[in-house]
N, C-alpha and C positions, 0 to 999 in steps of 0.2 A: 317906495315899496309898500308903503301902509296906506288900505284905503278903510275911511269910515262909511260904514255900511247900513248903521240901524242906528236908532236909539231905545232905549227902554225905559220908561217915567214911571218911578214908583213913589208911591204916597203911603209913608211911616207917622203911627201916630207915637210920637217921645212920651217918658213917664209924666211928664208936667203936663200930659193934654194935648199939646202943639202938635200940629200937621207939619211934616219936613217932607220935600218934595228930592227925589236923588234920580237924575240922570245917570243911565248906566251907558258909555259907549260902545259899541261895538264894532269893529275895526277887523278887517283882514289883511293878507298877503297875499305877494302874486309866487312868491318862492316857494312856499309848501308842496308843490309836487316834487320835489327833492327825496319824501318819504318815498315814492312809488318807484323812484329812477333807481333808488338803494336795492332795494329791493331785486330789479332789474341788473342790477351790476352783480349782485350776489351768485357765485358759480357754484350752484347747487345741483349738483349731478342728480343727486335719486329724487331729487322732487320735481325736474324734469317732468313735462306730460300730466303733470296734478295741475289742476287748474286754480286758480286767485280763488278763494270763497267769500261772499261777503254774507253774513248772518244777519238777520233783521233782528230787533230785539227780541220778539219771541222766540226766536232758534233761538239766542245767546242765553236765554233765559232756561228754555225748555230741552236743549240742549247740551248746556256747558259740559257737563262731563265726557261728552262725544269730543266737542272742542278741545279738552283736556289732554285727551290719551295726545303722546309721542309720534304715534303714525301720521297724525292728523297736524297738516302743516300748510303754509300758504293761506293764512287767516286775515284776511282786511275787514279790520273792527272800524266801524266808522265810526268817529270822536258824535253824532249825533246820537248816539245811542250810550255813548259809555259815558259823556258828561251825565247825563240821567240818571244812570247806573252810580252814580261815581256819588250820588245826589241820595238817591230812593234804596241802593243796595250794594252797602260798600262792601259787604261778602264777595258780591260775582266782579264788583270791580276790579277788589284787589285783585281776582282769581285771574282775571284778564291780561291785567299786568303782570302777575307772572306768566302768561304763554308769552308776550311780546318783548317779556326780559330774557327769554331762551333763545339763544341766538340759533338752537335746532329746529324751533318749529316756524323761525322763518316768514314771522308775523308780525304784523307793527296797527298800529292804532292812527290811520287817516285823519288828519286833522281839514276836513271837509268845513266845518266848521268856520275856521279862521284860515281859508284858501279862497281867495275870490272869486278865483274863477268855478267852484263846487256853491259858494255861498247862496242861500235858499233864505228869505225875506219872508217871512209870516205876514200873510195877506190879513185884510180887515176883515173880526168874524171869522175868521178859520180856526180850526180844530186844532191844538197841536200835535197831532194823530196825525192830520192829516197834512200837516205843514212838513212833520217827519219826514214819511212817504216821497213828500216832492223832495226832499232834499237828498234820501238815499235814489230817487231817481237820478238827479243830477249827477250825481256822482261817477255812477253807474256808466249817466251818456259822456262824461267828459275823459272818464279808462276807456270807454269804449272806442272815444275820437281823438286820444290825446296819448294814448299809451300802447305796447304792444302786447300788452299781459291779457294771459285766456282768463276773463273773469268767470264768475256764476254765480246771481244772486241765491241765499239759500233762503226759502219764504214759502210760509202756508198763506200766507196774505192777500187774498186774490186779486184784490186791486194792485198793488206791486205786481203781482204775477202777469198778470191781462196785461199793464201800461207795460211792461217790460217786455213780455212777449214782441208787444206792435211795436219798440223802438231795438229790435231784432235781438235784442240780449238775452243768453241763454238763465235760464230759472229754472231750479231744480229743488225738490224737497229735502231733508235732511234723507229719508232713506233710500232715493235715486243717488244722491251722493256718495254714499258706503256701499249700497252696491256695487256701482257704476270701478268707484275708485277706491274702497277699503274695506272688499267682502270679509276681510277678518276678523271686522267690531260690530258684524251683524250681532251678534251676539249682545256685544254690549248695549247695543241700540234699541234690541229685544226689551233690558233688563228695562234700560232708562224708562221705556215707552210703557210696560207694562206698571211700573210703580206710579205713573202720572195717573193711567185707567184707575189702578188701583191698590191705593197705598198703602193703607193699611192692611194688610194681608195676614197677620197675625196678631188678633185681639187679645191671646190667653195674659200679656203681661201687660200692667199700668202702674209697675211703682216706680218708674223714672221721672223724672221731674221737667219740666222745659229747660231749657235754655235762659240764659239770662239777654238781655241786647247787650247788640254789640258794644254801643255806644256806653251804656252801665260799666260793664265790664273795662273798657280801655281806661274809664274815668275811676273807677274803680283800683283797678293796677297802679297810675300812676300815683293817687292817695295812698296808696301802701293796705287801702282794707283788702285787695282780693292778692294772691301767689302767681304768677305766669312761671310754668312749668314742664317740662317733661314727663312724662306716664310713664313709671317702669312697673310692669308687672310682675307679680315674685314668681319664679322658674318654677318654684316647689308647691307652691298655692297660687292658683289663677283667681283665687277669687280676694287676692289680695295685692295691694299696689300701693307706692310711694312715689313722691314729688322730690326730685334733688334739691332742695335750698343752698348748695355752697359750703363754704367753708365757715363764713360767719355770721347766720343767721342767727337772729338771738334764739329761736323754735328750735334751732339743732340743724341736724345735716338732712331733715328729709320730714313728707309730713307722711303718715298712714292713711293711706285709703281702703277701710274694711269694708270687705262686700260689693258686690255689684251693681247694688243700689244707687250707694253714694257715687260710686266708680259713674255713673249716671252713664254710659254708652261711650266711656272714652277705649281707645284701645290703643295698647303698648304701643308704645314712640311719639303717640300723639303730645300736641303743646296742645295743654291745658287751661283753663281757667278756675284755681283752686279758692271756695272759700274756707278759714279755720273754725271747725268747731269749737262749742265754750269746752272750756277742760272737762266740765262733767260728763262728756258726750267722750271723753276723750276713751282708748284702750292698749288692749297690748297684741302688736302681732303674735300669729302662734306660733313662733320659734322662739317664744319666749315661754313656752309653757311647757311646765315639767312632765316627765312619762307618762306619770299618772295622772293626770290633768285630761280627763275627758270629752269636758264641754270647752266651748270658747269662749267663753263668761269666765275663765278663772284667768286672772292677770299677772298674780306675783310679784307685784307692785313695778312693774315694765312697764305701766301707761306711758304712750307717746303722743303727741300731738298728732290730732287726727284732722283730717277736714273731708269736702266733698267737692265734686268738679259742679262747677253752674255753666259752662260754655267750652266748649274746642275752640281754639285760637286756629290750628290749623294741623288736619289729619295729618297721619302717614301715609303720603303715597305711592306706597310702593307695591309689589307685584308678591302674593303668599303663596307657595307651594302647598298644593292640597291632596288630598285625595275623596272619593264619594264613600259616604257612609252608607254600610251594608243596609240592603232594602231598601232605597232609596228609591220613591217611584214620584209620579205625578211630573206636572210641566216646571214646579219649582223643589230644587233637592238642597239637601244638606251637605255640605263637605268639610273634612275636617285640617284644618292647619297643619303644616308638617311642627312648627312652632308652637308646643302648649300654651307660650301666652296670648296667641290667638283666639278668639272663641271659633265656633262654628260658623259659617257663613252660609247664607242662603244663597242661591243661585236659580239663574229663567237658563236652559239651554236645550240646542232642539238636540243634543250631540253626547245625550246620556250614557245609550249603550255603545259609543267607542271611547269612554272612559273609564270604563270598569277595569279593573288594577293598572290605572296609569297616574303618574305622576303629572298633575296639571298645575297649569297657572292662574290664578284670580288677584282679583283686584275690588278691595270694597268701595264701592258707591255710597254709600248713605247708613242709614242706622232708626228707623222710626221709632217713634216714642212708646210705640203700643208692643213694638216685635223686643221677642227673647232675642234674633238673631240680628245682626247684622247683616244686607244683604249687597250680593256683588256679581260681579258678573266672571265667565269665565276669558281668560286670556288667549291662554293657548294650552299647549301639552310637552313636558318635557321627556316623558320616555318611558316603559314598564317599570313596575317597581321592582327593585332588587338589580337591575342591572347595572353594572358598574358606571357607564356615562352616564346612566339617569341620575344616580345618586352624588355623581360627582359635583352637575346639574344644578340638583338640590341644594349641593351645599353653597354654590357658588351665588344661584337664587338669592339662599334669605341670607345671602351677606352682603347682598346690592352688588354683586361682580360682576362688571359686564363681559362676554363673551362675544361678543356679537364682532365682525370682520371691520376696520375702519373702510369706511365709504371712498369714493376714488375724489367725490370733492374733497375730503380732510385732504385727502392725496395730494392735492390737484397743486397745491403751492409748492412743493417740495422740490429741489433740483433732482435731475437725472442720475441714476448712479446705475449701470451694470457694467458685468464684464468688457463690452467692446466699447462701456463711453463711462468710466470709473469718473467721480464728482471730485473736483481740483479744488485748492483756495483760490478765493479771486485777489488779483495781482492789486488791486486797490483798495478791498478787505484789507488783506497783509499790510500794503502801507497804515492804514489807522490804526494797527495791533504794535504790541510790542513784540516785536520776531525773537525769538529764544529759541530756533529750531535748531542753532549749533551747541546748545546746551545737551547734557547726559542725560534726561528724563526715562524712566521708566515705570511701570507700573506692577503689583503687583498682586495677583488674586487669586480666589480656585482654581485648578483644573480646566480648561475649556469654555473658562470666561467668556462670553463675546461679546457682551454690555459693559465694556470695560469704559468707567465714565470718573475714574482718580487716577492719579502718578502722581511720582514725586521727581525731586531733584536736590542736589546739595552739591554746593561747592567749597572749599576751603580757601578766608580771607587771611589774610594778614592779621594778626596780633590776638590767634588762636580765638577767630571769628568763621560764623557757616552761615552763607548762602543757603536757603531750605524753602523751596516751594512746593506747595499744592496745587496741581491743576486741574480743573475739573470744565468737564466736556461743556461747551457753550450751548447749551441747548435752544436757548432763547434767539440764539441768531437764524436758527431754521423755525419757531414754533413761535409765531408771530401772536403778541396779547389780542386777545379773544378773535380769534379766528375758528374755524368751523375745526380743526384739530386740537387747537388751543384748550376749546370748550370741553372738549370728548376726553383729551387729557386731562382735565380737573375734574371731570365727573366721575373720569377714575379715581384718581387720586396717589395711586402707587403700583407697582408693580407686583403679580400677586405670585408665588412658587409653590407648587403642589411636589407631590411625588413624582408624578411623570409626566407635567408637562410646568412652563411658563407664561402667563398670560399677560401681557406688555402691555405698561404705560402710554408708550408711545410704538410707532410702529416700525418692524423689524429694519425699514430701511433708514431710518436713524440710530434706533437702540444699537445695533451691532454692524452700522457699516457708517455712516457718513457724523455721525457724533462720537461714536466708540473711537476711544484713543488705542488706534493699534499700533503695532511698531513701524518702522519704516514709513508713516503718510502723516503727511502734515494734516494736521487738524486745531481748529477753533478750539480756544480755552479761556477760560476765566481764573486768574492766576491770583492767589495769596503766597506774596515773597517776606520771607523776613529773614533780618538780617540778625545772628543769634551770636552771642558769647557763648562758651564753652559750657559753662553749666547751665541754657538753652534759657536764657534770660533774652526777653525781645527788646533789641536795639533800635529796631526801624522795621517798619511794614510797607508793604506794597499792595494796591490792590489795580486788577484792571483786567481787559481785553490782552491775551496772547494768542499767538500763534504759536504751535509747538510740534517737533517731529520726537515720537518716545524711541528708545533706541532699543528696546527690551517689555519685553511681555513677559513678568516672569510669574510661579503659580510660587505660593506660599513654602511649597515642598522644595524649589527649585532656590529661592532666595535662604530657606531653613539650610539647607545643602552650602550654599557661598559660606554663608557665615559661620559654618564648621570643615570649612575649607574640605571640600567633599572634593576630592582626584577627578571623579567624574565628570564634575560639572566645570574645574579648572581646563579639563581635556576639548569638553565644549565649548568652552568661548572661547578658549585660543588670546591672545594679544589682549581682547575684553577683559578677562577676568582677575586682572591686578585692580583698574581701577574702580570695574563696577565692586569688587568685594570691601574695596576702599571708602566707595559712599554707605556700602551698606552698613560696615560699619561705625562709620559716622553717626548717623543716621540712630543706630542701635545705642550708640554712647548718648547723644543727646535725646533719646526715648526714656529712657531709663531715669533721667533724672527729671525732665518732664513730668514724668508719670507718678514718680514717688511725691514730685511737690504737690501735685494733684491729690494724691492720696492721705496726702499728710493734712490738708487742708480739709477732708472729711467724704474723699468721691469713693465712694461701696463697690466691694468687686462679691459678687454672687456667682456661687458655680452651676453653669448652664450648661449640659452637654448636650453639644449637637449633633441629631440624628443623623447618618447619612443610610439612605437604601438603594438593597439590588433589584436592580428589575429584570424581567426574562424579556424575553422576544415579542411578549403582547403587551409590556408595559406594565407589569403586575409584582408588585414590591413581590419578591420570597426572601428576601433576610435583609436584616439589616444592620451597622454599626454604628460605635458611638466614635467621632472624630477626635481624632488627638488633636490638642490644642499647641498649637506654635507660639513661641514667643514672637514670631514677625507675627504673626494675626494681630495681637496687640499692639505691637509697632505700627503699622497700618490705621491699625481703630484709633493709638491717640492721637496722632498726626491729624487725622479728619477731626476726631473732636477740638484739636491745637486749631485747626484751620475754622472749624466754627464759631468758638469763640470768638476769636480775632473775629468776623465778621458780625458776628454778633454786636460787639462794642462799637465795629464801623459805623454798622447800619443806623444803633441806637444814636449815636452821636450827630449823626444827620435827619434823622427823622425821630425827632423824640418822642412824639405827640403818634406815631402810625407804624414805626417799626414790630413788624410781626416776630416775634420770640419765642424758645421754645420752654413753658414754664413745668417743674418738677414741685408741687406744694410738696411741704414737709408733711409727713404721715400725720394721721392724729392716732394719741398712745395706745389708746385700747384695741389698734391692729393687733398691735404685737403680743397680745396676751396669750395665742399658743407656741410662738416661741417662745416669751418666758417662761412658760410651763415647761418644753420639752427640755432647754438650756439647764433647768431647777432639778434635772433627775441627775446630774450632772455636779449640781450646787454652783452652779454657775448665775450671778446674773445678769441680767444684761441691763443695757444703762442705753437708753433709748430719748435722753434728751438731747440729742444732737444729732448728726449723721457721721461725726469724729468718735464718737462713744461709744453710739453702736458698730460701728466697724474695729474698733477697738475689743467689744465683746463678740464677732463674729470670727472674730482671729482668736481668741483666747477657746471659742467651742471647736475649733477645725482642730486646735493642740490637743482637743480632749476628746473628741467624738470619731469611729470608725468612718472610715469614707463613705459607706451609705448615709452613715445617721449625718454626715457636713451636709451631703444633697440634699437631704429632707430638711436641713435648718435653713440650706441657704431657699427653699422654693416657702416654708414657712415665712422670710422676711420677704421675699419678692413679694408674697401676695400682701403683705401689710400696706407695699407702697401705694402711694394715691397715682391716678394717672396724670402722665404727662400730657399735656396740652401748650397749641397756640394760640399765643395773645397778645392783642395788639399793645401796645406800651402807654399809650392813651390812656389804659381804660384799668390800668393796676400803679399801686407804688412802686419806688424804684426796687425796693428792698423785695418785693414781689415777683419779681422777675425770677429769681436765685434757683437753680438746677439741683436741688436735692441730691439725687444721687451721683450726679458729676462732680456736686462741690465748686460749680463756678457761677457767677452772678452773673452770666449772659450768656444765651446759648442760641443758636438757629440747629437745621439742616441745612445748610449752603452744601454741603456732600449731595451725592448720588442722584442730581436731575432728570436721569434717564428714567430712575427707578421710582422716584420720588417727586411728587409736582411742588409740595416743596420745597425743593430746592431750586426750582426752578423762579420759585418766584424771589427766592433769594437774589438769583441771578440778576434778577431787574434790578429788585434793591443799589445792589453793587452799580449794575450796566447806570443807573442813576446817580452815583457821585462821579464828582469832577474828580480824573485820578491824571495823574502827571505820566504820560507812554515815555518819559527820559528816566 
């Protein structure tokens, strides 16, 4: 399968003088159109009718950010061009490699290169310009005679152009392209095209500094002199921004970047390249500066480590809601962020006056060294300002929420399910599961749940021992790893709930009909069974693949009702209702004690009331209440956290080195300093060395404080907490791992898959241990 095809003799002179002569071989494959045929196999509905594009270097070069955008898909980057790239400009390399690591844009990188039958021989005395050219011709004619794909070279090249033309292959410029097939980025291709004419367009500013290289910088990073960082710009002062450092930086938890100088052209979200100023440079933000404190020169002695950015690692690329600032005229305008830690963005668009009070979309392109602005192009238009969708729009914008309808190829995997052809288990599925569908199962949650994706079960053993499993909806058996749904679900990431609507993880025909556990239908499950003594001490675990039929759907009110033996609800099940109140109470006795050893061990319970609102006939909140809290609600929640942890220790135990966890860092002290304050009018105080102590003095303020002033202390300690985060188990100590406010030393999301893509990937975790179906 390997044939040697070149050689290359190169003559090194060693530090000792010596001439060393090094043969480089070069060798191909006849199996490399494999990339094309994948490609080919991929059931890509809406790219459908878009043709193959292949970019010669100058398109890749002069165009990337065309290449860039999302719409733009079907990209054949020939490897003669991106080894070069990969060589002379690892900026647009890397850039490359992320489009052909999305598996949305449906692009891959041609290894014409090391493919025999593409492989193109540098003649004697040729250009390799010109040796190029032949080799993206080849290629060209061998898709053209060897594949069925609609290509289109994309090239100003005229020699490309002309020799392609006469070997009948279609050749298009970059803006025949976007016309032809994506009149929507006219706009952007406007922007691109005009900053190449002419780039510096605004000379009023030069106190930015260049860039450092690349190559400085990563060599840099890894010596510990320069910081790789996030940009957060301060909400309240935009002309001021910090670098997260961690938890144990000896610098502190973050460095200061004052001014927009030093800020050097980065903007909020950006990974940065931080160097540390000497401390004399060093100052103090101004939320450290007292009333009367005038100037920004007075510090207070709050000096913090400061530094300044030398390089971006790599923008934020995401999409800023704007709007046109008043008087805005000429062919380039100003718009201003809905986001103040944005700045202003320049924009090229021919489409000025139909955006006058409209909420739009941009996207920044670039940032010159001479401009005040940053400049971008425009996206699209989300809708009049002040209107309710627009602004809803808005919000869901700059929170990266997608909106957008899944495509019919994410569809396209999915079994059949309606009315007249309802989606069965398959009879050979069932056999690999463990069948539990003559078990009690039930589930229980709000009102008109229909993502119902938990249940439980409990049975009573002999020697006053419980049966007690979690099952939770198999989602991974329908939402196959990285598949075109797969991807769309992790770029979500979770399930998002508004007032009046739900925007899904996944799509409606799993969330709430062919993965929802409903009653009466057998459905896929991933099952945590444990076998518990009476004071809910774990004897044996189970983990694996079920099958399960729930026998009950019940809402929170409905099982609150069983367990105060409500006439009502006895009158409704009939025959049912001795033994479902039997598990429930089960269930409730082994909660209880559960929950106190949990809490005993130092897990915080914070009082959160949850909102619930009325909407009228157009969907518009007019009143709302604050929900009574059930003791089943909690029954419910510790169960799922019981059921995490247990997977939690599963997963760690088999994959030590890669197990994803859900970590809780302990606060650091001086969160807490306005609940101590408020606790102190009280004479209370609170003792914040542990997470046993402080819930010890959050119990001791609820005995002493009016039920308003409990919600103001308990949302004073929530905001003290640090966030929780995933992390892999590799990359922290054991004792690291530890869930603060639960109080237990290992924790996932393995819960709510439907809702949650974490849990999903739980799921595999699990779906990958050897588990015993007896």
């Amino acid at each position: 399968r390997m044939k040697r095809v070149d050689d290359r003799i190169l003559f090194i002179k060693t530090k000792r003088g010596k001439i060393r002569r090094i043969v480089r071989e070069h060798y191909t494959r006849r199996d490399l159109s494999e990339d094309i045929f994948l490609l080919q196999d991929k059931e890509l509905v809406e790219v459908s009718g878009y043709p193959y594009i292949i970019p010669d270097s100058a398109t890749i070069t002069k165009y990337l950010e065309v290449l860039e955008n999302p719409l733009v898909k079907n990209i054949i980057f020939p490897q003669t061009f991106t080894r070069a790239l990969q060589i002379h400009n690892l900026s647009i390399y890397k850039k490359i490699r992320a489009i052909t690591d999305d598996d949305r844009k449906h692009s891959i990188v041609f290894n014409n290169e090391n493919f025999t039958n593409t492989f193109t021989k540098k003649r004697e005395g040729e250009y390799y310009q010109d040796r190029n050219d032949r080799a993206i011709l080849m290629l060209i004619k061998w898709l053209r005679d060897s594949t069925h794909l609609n290509s289109v070279l994309v090239s100003e090249n005229e020699t490309l152009r002309s020799q392609s033309k006469m070997m009948g292959v279609n050749v298009l410029s970059m803006r025949d392209i976007i016309q032809e097939y994506y009149p929507s980025l006219i706009d952007l291709l406007d922007s691109v095209e005009s900053l190449l004419e002419s780039p510096d367009i605004d000379d009023a500013f030069s106190e930015y500094a260049d860039y450092y290289d690349e190559t400085v910088i990563e060599s840099g990073i890894k010596s510990g002199l320069y910081i790789r960082g996030t940009i957060d710009v301060d909400e309240y002062n935009s002309d001021e921004a910090y670098i997260s450092l961690g938890e144990t930086n000896k610098l502190g938890k973050s460095i200061f970047i004052p001014g927009k100088v030093l800020r050097n052209r980065a903007i909020h979200g950006d990974i940065v390249a931080v160097e540390v100023l000497p401390k004399n440079h060093w100052v103090s933000p101004s939320r450290f500066l007292n009333n009367k404190d005038t100037e920004v020169s007075t510090y207070n002695n709050h000096d913090v480590p400061c530094g300044r950015i030398i390089g971006i690692i790599s923008r934020s690329n995401r999409d800023y809601v704007c709007t046109l600032k008043e008087n805005s005229t000429g062919s380039y305008i100003l718009v201003d962020p809905w986001d103040r830690k944005i700045p202003s963005i320049r924009i090229n668009t021919r489409q000025q006056e139909n955006l006058i009070d409209k909420r739009i979309l941009v996207k920044i392109d670039n940032w010159p060294i001479s401009s005040n602005f940053p400049n971008g192009h425009y996206v699209g238009h989300i809708g009049v300002i002040g209107e309710k969708e627009t602004e809803i729009k808005v919000l869901l914008a700059e929170n990266e929420i997608s909106i957008d309808n899944f495509t019919p190829s994410m569809l396209a995997d999915l079994p059949d399910n309606d009315v007249n052809n309802p989606w069965k288990c398959n009879d050979s599925e069932i056999e690999s599961r463990r069948d539990i569908r003559n078990w009690r199962v039930f589930s229980i949650d709000p009102p008109g749940c229909q993502d119902i994706d938990d249940a439980l079960s409990i049975q009573e053993l002999p020697g006053n021992r419980y049966r007690v499993g979690v099952h939770i909806a198999d989602v991974t058996h329908f939402v196959k790893e990285n598949s075109l749904l797969d991807v769309e679900a992790r770029s979500r990431g979770t399930s998002v709930y508004l007032v009046d609507r739900r925007i899904d993880m996944l799509p409606t025909v799993l969330s709430e009909r062919i993965c929802s556990l409903r009653s009466g239908t057998d459905r896929y499950a991933l099952s945590v069974i444990w076998e518990l003594d009476e004071n809910g001490k774990i004897m044996d675990t189970w983990f694996g693949r079920t099958v399960i039929r729930s026998s009950y759907e019940l809402s929170y009110y409905q099982a609150h009702a069983i367990l105060n033996d409500n006439p009502e609800q006895k009158e409704f099940f009939g025959d049912d209702y001795a033994p479902l109140k039997a598990d429930l109470h089960n269930l409730f006795n082994l909660y209880t004690k559960i929950r106190k050893k949990r809490l005993s061990a130092g897990g915080l319970e914070f009082d959160g009331p949850e909102i619930k609102f009325e909407l009228n006939e157009d969907g518009d909140p007019i009143n709302f209440k604050v929900k009574k809290e059930l003791e089943v609600m909690k029954l419910i929640a510790e169960f799922m956290i019981f059921a995490n942890v247990s997977v939690a220790k599963k997963i760690y135990q088999h994959f030590p080195d890669s197990a994803i966890l859900r970590r809780h860092p302990y606060p650091r002290e001086d969160r807490f300093d306005d609940l101590k304050d408020a606790a102190y009018t009280k004479n209370i105080d609170i003792d914040v060395s542990s997470n046993l102590t402080l819930s010890k003095s959050i119990r001791m303020c609820k005995r002493n404080f009016a039920p308003n002033e409990r919600k103001m202390l308990s949302q004073l300690a929530t905001r003290a907490m640090q966030e929780a985060k995933y992390i892999s188990s590799g990359m922290f100590e054991t004792h690291e791992y530890y869930h603060y406010g639960l109080a237990v030393p290992y924790y996932t999301h393995f819960t709510s898959p439907i809702r949650r893509y974490a849990g999903k990937i739980y799921e595999s975790f699990v779906i990958n241990i050897r588990c015993d179906r007896s």
